[in-house]
Structure formats: structure tokens, C-alpha cells
Backbone as XML, in Angstrom:
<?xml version="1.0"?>
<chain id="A" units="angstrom">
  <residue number="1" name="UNK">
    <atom name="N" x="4.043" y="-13.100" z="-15.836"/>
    <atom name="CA" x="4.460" y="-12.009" z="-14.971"/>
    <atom name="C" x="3.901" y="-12.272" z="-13.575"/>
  </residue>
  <residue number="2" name="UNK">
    <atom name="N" x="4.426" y="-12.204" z="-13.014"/>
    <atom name="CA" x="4.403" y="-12.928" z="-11.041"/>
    <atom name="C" x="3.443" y="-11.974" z="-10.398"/>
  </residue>
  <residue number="3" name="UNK">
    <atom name="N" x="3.447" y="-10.937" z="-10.707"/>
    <atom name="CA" x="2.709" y="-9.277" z="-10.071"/>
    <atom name="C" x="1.160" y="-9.529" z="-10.585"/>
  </residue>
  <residue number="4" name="UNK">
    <atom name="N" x="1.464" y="-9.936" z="-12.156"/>
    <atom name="CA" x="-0.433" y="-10.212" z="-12.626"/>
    <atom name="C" x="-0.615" y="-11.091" z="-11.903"/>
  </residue>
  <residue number="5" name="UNK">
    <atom name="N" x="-0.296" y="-12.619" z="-12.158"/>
    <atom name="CA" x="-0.723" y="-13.409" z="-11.099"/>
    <atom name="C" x="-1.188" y="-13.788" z="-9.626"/>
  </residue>
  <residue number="6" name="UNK">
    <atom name="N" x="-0.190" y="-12.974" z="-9.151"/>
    <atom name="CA" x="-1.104" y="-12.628" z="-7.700"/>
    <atom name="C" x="-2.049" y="-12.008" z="-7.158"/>
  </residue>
  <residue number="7" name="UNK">
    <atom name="N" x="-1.775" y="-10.455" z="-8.865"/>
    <atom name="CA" x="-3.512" y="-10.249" z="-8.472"/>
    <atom name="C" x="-4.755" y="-10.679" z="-9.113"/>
  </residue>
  <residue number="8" name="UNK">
    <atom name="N" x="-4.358" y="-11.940" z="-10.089"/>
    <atom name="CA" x="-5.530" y="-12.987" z="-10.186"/>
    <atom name="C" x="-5.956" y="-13.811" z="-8.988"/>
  </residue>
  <residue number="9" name="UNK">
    <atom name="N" x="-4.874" y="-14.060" z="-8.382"/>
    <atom name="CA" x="-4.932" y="-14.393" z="-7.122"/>
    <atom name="C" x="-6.111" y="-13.876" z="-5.671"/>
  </residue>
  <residue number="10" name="UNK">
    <atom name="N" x="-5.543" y="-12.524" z="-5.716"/>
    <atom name="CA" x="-6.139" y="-11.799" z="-4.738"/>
    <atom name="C" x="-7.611" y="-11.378" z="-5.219"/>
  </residue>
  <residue number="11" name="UNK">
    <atom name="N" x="-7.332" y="-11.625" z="-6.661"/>
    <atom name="CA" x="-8.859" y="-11.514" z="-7.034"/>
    <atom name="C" x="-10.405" y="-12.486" z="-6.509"/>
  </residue>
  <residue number="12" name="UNK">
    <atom name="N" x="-9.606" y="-14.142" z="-6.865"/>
    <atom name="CA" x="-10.072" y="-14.642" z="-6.736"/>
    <atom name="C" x="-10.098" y="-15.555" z="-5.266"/>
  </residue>
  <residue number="13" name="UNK">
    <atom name="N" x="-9.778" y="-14.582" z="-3.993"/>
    <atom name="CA" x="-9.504" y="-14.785" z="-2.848"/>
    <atom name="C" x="-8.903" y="-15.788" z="-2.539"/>
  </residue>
  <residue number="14" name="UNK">
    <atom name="N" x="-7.577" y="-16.051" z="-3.469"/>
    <atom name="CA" x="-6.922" y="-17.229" z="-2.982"/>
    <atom name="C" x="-5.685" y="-17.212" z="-2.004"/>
  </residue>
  <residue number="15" name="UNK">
    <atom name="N" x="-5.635" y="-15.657" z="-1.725"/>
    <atom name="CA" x="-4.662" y="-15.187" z="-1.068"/>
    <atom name="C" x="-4.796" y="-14.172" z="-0.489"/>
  </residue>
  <residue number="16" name="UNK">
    <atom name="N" x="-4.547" y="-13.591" z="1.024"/>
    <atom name="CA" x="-4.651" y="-12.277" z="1.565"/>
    <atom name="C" x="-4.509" y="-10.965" z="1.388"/>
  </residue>
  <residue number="17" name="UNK">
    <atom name="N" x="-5.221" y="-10.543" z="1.188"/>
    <atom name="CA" x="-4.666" y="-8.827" z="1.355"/>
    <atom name="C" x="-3.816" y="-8.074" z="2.532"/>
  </residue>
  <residue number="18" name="UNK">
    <atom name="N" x="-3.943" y="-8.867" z="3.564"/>
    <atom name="CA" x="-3.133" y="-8.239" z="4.497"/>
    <atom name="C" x="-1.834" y="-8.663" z="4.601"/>
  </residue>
  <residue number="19" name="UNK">
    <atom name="N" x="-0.818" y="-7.912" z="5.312"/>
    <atom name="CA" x="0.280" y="-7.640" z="5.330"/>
    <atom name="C" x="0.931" y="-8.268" z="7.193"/>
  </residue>
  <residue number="20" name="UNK">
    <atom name="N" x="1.804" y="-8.686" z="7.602"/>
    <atom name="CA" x="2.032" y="-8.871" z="8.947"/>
    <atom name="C" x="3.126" y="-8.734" z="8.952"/>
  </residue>
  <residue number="21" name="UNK">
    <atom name="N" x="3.865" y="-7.232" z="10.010"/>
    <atom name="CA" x="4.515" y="-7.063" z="10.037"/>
    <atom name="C" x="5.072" y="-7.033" z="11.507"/>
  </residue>
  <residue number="22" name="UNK">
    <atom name="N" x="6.281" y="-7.815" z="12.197"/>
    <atom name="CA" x="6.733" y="-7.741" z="13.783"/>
    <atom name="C" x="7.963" y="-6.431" z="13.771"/>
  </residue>
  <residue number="23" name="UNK">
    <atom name="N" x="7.703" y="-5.604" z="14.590"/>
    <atom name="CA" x="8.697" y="-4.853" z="14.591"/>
    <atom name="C" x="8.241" y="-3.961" z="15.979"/>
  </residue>
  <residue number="24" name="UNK">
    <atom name="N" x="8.628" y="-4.119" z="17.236"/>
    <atom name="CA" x="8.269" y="-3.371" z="18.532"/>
    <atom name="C" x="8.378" y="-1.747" z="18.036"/>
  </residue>
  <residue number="25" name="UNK">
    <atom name="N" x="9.548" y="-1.381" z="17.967"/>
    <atom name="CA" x="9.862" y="0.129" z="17.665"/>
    <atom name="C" x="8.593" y="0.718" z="16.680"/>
  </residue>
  <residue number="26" name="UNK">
    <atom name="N" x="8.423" y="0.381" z="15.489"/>
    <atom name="CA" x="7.321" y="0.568" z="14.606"/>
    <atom name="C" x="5.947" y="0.279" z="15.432"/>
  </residue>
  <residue number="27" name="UNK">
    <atom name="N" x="5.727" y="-0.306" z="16.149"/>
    <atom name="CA" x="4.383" y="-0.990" z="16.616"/>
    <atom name="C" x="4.450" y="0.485" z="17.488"/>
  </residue>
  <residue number="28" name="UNK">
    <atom name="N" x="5.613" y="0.467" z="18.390"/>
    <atom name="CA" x="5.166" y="1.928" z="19.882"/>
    <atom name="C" x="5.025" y="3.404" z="18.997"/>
  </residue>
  <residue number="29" name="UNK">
    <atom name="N" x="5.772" y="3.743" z="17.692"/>
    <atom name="CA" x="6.002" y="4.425" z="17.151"/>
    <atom name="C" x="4.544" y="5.153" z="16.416"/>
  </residue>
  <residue number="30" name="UNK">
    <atom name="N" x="4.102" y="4.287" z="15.601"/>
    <atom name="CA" x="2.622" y="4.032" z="15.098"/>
    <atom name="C" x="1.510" y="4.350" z="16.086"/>
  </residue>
  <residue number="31" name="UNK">
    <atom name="N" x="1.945" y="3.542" z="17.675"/>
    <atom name="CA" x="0.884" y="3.343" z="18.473"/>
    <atom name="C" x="0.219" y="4.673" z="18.992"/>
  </residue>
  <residue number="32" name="UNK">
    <atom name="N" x="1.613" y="5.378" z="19.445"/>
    <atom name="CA" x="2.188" y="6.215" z="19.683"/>
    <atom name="C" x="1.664" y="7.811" z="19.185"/>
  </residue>
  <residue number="33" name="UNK">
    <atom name="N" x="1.410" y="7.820" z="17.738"/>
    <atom name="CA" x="1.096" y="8.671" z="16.723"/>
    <atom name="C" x="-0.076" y="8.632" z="17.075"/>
  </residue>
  <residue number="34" name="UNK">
    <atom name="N" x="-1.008" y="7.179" z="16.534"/>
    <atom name="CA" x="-2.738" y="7.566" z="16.380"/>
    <atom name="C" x="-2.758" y="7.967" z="18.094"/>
  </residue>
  <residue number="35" name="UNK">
    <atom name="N" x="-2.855" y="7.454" z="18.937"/>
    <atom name="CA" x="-3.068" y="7.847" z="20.321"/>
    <atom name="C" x="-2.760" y="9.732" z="20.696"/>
  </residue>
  <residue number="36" name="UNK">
    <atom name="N" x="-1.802" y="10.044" z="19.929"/>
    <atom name="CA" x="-1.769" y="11.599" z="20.080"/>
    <atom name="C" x="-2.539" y="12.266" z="19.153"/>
  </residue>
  <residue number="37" name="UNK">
    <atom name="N" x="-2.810" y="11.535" z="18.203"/>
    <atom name="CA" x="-3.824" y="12.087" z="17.225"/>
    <atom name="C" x="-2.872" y="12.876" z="15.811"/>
  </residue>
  <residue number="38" name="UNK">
    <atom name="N" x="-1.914" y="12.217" z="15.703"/>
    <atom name="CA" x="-1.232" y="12.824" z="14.552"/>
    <atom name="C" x="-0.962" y="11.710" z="13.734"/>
  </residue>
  <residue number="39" name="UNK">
    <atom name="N" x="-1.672" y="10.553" z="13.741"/>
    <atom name="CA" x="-1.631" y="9.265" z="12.538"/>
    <atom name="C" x="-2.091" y="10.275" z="11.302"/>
  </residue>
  <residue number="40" name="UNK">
    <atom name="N" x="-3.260" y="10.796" z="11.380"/>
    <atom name="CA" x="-3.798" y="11.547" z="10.222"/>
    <atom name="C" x="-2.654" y="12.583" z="9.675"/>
  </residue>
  <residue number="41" name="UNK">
    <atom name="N" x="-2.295" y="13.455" z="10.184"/>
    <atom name="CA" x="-1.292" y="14.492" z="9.872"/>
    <atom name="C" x="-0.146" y="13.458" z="9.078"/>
  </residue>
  <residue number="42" name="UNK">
    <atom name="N" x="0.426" y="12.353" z="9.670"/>
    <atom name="CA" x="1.332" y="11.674" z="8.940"/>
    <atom name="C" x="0.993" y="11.143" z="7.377"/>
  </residue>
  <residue number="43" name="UNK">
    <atom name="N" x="-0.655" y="10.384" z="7.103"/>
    <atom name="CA" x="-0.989" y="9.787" z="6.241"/>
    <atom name="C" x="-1.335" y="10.863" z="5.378"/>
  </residue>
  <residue number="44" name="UNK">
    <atom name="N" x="-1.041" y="11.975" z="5.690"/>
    <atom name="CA" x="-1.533" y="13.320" z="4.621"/>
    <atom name="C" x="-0.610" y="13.682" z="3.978"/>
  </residue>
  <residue number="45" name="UNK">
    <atom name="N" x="0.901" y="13.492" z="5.071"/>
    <atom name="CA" x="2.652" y="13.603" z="4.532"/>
    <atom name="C" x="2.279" y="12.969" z="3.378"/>
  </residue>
  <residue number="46" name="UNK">
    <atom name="N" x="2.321" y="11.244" z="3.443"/>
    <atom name="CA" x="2.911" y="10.523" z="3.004"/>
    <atom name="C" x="2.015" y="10.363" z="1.575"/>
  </residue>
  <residue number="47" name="UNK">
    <atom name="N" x="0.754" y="10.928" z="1.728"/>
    <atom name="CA" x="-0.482" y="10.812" z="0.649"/>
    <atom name="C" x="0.306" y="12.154" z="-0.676"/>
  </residue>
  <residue number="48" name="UNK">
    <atom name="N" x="1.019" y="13.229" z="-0.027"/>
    <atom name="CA" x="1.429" y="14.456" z="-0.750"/>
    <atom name="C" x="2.624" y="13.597" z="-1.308"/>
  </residue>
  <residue number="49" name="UNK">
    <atom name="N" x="3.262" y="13.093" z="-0.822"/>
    <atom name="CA" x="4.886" y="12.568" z="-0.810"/>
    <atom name="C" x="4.566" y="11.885" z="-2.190"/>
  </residue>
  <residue number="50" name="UNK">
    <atom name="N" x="3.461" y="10.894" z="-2.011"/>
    <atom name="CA" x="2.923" y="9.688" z="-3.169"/>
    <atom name="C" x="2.462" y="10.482" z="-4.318"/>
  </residue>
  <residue number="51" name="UNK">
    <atom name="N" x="2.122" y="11.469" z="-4.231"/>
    <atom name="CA" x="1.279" y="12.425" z="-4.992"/>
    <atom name="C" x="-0.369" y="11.445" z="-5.209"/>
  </residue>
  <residue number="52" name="UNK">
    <atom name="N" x="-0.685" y="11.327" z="-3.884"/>
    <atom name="CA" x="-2.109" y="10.436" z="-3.823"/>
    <atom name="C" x="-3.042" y="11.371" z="-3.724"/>
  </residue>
  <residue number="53" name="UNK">
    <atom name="N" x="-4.342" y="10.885" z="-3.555"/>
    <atom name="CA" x="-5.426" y="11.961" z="-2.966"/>
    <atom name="C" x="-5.684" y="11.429" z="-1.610"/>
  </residue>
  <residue number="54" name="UNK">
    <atom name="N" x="-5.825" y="12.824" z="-1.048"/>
    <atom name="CA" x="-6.207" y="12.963" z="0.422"/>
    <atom name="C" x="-7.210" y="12.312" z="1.126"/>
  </residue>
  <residue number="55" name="UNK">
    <atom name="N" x="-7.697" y="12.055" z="2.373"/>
    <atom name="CA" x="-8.775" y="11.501" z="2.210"/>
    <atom name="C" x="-8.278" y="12.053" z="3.975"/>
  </residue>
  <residue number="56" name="UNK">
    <atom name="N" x="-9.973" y="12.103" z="4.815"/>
    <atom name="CA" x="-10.597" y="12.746" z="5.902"/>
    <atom name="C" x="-9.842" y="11.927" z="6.707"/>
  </residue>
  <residue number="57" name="UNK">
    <atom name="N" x="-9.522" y="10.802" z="6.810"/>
    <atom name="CA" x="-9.121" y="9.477" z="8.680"/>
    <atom name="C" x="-8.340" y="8.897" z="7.685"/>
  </residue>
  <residue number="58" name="UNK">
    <atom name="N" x="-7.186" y="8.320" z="8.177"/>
    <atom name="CA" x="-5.988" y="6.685" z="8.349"/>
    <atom name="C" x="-6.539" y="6.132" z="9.161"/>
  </residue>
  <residue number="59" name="UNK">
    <atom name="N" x="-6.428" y="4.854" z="8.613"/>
    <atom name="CA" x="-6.273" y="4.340" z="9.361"/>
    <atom name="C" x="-5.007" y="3.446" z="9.757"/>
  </residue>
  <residue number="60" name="UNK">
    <atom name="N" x="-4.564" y="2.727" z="11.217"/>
    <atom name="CA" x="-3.131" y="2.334" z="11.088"/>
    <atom name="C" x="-2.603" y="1.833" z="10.010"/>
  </residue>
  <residue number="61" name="UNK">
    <atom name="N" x="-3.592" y="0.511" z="9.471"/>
    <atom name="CA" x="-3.066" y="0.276" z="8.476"/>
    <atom name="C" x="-2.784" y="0.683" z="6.963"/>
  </residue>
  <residue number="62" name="UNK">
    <atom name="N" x="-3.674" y="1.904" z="7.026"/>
    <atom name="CA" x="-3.486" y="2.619" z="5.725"/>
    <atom name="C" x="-2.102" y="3.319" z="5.439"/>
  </residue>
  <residue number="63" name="UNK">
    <atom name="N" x="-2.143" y="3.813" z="6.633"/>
    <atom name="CA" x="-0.664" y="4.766" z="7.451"/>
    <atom name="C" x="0.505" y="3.745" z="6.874"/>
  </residue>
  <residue number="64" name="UNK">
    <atom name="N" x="0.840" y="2.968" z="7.609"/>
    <atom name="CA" x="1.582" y="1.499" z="7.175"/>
    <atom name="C" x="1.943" y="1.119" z="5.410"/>
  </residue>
  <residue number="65" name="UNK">
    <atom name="N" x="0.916" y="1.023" z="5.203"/>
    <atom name="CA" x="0.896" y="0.377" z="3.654"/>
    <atom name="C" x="1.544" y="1.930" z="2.636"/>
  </residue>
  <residue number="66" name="UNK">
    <atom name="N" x="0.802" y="2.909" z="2.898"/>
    <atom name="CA" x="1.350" y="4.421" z="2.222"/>
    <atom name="C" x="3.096" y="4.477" z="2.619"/>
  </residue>
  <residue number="67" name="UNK">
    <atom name="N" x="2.869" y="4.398" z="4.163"/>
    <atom name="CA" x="4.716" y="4.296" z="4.372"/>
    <atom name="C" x="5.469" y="3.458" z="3.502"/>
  </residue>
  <residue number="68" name="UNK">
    <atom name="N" x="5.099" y="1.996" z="3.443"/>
    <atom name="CA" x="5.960" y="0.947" z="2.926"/>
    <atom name="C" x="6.156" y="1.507" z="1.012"/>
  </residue>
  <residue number="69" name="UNK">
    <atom name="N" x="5.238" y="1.826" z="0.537"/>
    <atom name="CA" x="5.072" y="2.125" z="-0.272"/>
    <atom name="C" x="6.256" y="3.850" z="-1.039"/>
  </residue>
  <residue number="70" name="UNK">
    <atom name="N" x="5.924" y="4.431" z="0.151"/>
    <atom name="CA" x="6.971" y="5.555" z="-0.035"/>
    <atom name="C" x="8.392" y="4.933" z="0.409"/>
  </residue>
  <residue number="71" name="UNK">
    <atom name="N" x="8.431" y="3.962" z="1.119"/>
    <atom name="CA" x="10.111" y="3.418" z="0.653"/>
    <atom name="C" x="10.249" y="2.980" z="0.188"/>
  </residue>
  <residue number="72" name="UNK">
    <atom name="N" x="9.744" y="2.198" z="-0.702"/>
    <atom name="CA" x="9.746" y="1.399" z="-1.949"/>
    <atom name="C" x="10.052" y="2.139" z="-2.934"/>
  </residue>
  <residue number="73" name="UNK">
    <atom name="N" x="9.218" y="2.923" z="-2.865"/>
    <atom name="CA" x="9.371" y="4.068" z="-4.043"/>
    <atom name="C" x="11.180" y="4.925" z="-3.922"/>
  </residue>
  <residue number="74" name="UNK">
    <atom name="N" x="11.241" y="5.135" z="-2.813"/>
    <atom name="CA" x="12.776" y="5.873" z="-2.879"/>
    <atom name="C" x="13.729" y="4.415" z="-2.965"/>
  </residue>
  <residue number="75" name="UNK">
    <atom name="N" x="14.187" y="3.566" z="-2.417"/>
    <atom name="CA" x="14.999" y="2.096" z="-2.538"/>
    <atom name="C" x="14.890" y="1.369" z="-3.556"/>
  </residue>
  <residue number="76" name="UNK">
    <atom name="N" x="13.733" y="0.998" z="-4.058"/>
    <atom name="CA" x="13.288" y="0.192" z="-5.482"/>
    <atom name="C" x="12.333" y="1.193" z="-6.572"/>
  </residue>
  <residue number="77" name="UNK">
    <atom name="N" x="12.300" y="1.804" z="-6.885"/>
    <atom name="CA" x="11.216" y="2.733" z="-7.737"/>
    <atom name="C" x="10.862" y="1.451" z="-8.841"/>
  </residue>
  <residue number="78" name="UNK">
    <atom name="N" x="11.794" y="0.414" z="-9.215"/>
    <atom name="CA" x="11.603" y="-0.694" z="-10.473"/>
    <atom name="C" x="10.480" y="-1.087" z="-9.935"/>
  </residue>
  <residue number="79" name="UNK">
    <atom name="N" x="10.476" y="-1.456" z="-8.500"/>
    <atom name="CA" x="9.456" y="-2.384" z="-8.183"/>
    <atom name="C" x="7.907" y="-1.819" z="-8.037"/>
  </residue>
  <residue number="80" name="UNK">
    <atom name="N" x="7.898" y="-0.174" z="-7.724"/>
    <atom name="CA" x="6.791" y="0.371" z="-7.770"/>
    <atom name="C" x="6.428" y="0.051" z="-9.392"/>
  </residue>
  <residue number="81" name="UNK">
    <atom name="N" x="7.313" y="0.540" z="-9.730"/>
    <atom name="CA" x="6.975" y="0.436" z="-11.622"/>
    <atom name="C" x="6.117" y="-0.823" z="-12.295"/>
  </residue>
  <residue number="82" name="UNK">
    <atom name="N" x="6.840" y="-1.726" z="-11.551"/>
    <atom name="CA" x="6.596" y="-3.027" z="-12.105"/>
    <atom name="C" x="5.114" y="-3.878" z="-11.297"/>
  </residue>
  <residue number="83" name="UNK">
    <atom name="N" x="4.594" y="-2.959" z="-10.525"/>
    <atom name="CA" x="3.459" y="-3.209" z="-9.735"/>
    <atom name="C" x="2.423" y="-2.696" z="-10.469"/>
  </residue>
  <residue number="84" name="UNK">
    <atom name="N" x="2.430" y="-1.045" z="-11.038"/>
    <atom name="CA" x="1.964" y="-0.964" z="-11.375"/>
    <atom name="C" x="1.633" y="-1.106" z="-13.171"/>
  </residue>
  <residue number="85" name="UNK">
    <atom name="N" x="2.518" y="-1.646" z="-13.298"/>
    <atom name="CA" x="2.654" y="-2.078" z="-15.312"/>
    <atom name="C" x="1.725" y="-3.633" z="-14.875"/>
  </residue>
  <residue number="86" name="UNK">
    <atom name="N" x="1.837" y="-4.603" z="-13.748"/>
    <atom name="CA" x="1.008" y="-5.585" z="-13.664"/>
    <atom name="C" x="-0.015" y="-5.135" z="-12.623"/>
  </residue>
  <residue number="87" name="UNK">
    <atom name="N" x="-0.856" y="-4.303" z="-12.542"/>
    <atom name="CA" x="-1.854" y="-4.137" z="-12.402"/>
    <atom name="C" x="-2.202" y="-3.649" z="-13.486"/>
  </residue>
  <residue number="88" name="UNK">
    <atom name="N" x="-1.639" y="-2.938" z="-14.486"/>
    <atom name="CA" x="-2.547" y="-2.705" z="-15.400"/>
    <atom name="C" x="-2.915" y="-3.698" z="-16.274"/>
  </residue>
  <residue number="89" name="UNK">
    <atom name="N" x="-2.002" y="-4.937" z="-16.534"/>
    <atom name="CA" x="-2.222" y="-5.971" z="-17.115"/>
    <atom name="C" x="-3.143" y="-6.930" z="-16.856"/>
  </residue>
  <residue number="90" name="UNK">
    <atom name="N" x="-3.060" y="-6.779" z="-15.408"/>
    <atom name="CA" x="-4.801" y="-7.259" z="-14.821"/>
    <atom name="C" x="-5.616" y="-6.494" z="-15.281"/>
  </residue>
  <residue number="91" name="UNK">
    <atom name="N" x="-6.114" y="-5.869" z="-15.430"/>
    <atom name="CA" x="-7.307" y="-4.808" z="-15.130"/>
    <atom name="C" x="-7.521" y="-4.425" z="-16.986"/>
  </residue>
  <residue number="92" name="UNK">
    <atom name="N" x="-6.594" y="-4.445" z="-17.926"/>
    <atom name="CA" x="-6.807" y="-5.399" z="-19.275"/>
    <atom name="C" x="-7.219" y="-6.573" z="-19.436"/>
  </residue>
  <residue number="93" name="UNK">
    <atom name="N" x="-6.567" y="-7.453" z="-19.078"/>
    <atom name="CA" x="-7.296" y="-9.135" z="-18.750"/>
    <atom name="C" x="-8.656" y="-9.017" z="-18.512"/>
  </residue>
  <residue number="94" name="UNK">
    <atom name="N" x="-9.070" y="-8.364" z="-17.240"/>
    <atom name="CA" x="-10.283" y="-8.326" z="-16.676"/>
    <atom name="C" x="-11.019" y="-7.856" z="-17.918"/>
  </residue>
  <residue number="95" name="UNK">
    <atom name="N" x="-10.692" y="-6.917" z="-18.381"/>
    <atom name="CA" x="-11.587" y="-6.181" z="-19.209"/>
    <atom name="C" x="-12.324" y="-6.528" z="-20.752"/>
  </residue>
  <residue number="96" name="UNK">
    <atom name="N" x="-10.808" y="-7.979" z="-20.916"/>
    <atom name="CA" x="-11.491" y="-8.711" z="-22.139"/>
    <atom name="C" x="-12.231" y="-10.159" z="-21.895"/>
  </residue>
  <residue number="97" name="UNK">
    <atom name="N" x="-12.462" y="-10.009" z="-20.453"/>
    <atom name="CA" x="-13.016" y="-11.811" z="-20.709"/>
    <atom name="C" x="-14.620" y="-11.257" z="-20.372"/>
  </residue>
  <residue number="98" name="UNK">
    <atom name="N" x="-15.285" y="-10.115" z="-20.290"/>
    <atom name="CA" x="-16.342" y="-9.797" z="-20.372"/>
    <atom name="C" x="-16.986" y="-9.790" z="-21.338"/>
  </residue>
</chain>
């Protein structure tokens, strides 16, 4: 399964956690938000939207990753699914080689 593997991967820092994304409109849009001070108000949307828990500051990139994530979830929901069925398969793995 491709999803466990990468996060054997990311486990074993063979690969990034970060994300790089080019997009001007998104960059002024984002920039735009934290600078008025409503990045937080957005990452609280999108934390209710996820049915996540809340948390005090976003940061941009938290903001970002919660967004991508809530369109994923409405366009592909398989793929949220299937992210999290191989994380749990990691986090089994992990749990028997102890």
C-alpha cells in the first residue's frame, strides 16, 4: 500500500514533510488574511468543517494543509479514506515491531 510506505518513509526521514505550493492569487489571498488578522478565524472554519479540534494560533501553513485537506475531502473523500486506513496500518506496524 503506497500511503503506508511513505509514511515509513517520512518516518524514517527519507522524505519531507513539507508541501510547495506556486500559486500568486493563493499566496496574496493567504498573505492577505494573516496580515488582517483573520488567518485564525479561517483555521477555526476549516478545523469545525474537518470536525478537528480547535487550537489558540494557525499558522500559514497549518491554514494551507486544513484547506487542502477540506477539498480533498469534498472532490476525493476515497483519498481522505485511504490516508487514513494507511496511517492506521502504520501506526499497527509500528506497534508490533516493539
Amino acid at each position: 500500500m503506497y500511503i503506508v510506505d511513505v509514511y515509513e518513509e517520512l518516518d524514517a526521514r527519507e522524505v519531507p514533510t513539507n508541501l510547495t505550493m506556486r500559486d500568486r492569487n493563493l499566496a496574496v489571498l493567504i498573505r492577505g488574511l494573516d496580515e488582517a488578522g483573520q488567518l485564525g478565524a479561517v483555521g477555526t472554519d476549516v478545523r469545525e468543517y474537518l470536525d478537528r479540534d480547535t487550537t489558540d494560533s494557525e499558522s500559514r501553513g497549518s491554514v494551507l494543509g486544513l484547506l487542502v485537506r477540506a477539498g480533498l475531502a469534498e472532490v476525493r473523500p476515497d483519498l481522505i479514506e485511504a490516508d487514513e486506513d494507511g496511517y492506521e496500518t502504520f501506526t499497527e506496524r509500528q506497534e508490533t515491531q516493539f
